[in-house]
N, C-alpha and C positions, 0 to 999 in steps of 0.2 A: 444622597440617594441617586441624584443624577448621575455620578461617576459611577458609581457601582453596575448600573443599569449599561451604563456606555462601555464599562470594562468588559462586563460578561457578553456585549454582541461584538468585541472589539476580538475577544476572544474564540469566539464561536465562528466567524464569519472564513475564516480561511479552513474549517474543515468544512462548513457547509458550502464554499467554491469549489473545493477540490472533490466534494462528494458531487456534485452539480457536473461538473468537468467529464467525472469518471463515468455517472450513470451518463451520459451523451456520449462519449468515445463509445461504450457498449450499444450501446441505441444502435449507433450507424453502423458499428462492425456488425452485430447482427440483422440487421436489415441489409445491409450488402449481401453477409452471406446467403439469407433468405433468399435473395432477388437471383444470385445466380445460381442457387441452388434449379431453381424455376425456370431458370433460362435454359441450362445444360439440361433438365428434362425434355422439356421443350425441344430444343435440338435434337438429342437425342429419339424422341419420339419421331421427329420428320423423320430424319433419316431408316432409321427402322421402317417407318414407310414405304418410303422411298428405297428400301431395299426389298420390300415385302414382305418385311418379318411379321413375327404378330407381335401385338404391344407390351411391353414389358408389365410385369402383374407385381 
C-alpha cells in the first residue's frame, strides 16, 4: 500500500511543480504589467498637467 501511495505522489508531483511554476510566472507578468500600466498613467497625467490639458476621462 505504501508503494502505491508513493507512486501516485511520485506521479503527481511534476505536474503539481509545473502548475506551481506556471501560476507564478503569470502572478509577476501580471503584476508587472498592472504596475506599469499605473505608472504610465501616472506620467501621463503629470504631463497633461504640466501642459495644461484637462485630465484624460
Amino acid at each position: 500500500m505504501n508503494d502505491v501511495i508513493g507512486g501516485i505522489l511520485w506521479a503527481l508531483a511534476p505536474t503539481v511543480l509545473v502548475g506551481l511554476l506556471f501560476w507564478a510566472i503569470m502572478r509577476a507578468i501580471v503584476r508587472a504589467d498592472r504596475d506599469e500600466r499605473r505608472a504610465y498613467t501616472r506620467l501621463e497625467a503629470e504631463e497633461r498637467a504640466r501642459r495644461g490639458l484637462s485630465p484624460k476621462s
